[in-house]
C-alpha positions in Angstrom: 14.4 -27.1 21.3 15.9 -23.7 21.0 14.1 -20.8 19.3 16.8 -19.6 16.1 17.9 -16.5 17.0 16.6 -13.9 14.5 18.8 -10.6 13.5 17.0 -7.0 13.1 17.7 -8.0 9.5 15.1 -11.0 9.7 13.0 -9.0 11.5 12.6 -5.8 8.9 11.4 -4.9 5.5 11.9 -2.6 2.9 10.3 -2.2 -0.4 11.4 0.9 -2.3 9.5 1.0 -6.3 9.3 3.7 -8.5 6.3 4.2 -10.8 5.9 6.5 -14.2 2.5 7.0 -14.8 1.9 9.2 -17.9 -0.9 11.3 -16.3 -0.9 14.8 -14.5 -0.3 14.3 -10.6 -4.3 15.2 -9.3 -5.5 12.7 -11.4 -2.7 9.6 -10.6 -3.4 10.7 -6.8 -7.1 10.1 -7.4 -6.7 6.7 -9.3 -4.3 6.1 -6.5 -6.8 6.4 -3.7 -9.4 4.7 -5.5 -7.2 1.8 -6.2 -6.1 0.9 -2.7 -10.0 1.9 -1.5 -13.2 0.5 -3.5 -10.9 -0.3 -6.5 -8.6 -2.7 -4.8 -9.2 -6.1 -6.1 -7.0 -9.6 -6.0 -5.0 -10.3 -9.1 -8.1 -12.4 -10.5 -10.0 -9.4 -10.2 -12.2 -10.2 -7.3 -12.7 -6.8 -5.2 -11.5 -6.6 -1.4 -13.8 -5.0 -0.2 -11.2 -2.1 0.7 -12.3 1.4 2.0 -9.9 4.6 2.6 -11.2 7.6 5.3 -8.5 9.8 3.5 -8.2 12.5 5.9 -4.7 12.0 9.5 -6.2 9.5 11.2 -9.0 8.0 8.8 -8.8 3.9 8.5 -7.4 2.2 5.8 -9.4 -1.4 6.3 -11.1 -4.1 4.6 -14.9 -4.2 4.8 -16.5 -8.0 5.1 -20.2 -6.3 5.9 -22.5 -6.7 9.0 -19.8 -5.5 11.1 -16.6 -8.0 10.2 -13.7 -7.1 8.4 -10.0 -6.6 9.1 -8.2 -3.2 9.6 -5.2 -2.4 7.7 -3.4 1.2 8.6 -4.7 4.6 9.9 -3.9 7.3 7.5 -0.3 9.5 8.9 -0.2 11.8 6.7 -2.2 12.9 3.5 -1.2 16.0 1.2 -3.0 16.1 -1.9 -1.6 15.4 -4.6 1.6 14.6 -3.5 1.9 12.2 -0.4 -0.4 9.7 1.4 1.2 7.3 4.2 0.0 4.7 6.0 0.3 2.9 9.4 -0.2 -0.6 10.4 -0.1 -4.3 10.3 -1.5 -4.1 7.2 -2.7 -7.5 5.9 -0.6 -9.4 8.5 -2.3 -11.7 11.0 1.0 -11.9 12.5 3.2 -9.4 15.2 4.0 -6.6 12.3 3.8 -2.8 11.8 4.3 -0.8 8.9 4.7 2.5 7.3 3.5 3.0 3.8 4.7 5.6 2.1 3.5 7.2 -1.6 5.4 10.2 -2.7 4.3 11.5 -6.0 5.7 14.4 -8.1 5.7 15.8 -11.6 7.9 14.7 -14.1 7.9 15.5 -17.9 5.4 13.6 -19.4 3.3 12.8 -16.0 3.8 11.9 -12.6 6.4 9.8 -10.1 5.6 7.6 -8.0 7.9 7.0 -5.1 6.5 4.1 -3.2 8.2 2.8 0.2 7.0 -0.2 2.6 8.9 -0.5 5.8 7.6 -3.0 8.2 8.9 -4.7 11.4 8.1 -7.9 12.4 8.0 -11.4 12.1 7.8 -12.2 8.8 8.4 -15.7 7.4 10.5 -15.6 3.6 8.1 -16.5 1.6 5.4 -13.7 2.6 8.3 -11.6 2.3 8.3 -12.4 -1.3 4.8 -11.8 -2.1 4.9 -8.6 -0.6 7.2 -7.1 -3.5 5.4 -9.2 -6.2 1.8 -7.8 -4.5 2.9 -4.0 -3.9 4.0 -4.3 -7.4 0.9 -5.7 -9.0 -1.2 -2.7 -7.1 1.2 -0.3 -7.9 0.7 -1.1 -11.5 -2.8 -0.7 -11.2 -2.7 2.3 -10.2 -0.6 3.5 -13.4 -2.9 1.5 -15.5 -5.9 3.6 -13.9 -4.2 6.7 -14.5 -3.5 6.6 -17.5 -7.1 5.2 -18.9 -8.5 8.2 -17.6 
């Protein structure tokens, strides 16, 4: 049986969101970093066990103790308080790299998020799916931590 041929479409990714978060930029750029490290949890609130080395370089992985775990993205680029970007496969355990991108300015009345996924790689529909549906949750999280500050 022949493979189906895939197109670069079928093959690529991009999520683009934008987030509002009613809280001065240091402070959403601190919720932000401790929401995708210790913070990060599953939507039932269990944690991941997620740590951050935010410095050009510094993993971005998920820590299962006594040595096990699973590495996510090095850090690219980091200027606080406006950017942090990522790459890596990320949570696949499937050929796929990323680039993770959070651009954050200030707005009247608090800070924007610009958030940007772009991956390549092959990625079935349906995880497709519950990557805009996850990134979204997380994103929202981070608002949510912001603003209770």
């Amino acid at each position: 049986m022949m493979p189906t041929e895939q197109t670069l479409e079928d093959l690529t990714i991009t999520i683009n969101q934008e987030i509002q978060v009613n809280a001065p930029l240091d402070v959403t750029f601190a919720a932000l970093l401790e929401q995708l490290g210790p913070g990060n949890q599953t939507p039932d609130g269990k944690s991941l066990n997620m740590k951050i080395e935010p410095w050009p370089g510094g993993r971005w992985y998920r820590d299962l103790g006594d040595g096990n775990g699973h590495f996510w993205a090095n850090v690219q680029a980091i200027k606080r308080p406006t950017l942090l970007e990522f790459s890596g496969p990320l949570f696949a355990s499937f050929p796929m790299v990323s680039n993770v991108q959070y651009r954050l300015s200030e707005v009247d009345g608090g800070t924007l998020i610009k958030f940007k996924h772009t991956a390549l790689g092959f990625v079935c529909e349906e995880h497709k799916a519950g990557m805009n549906k996850g990134w979204a949750s997380m994103n929202d999280r981070v608002r949510q931590h912001a603003e209770a500050r």
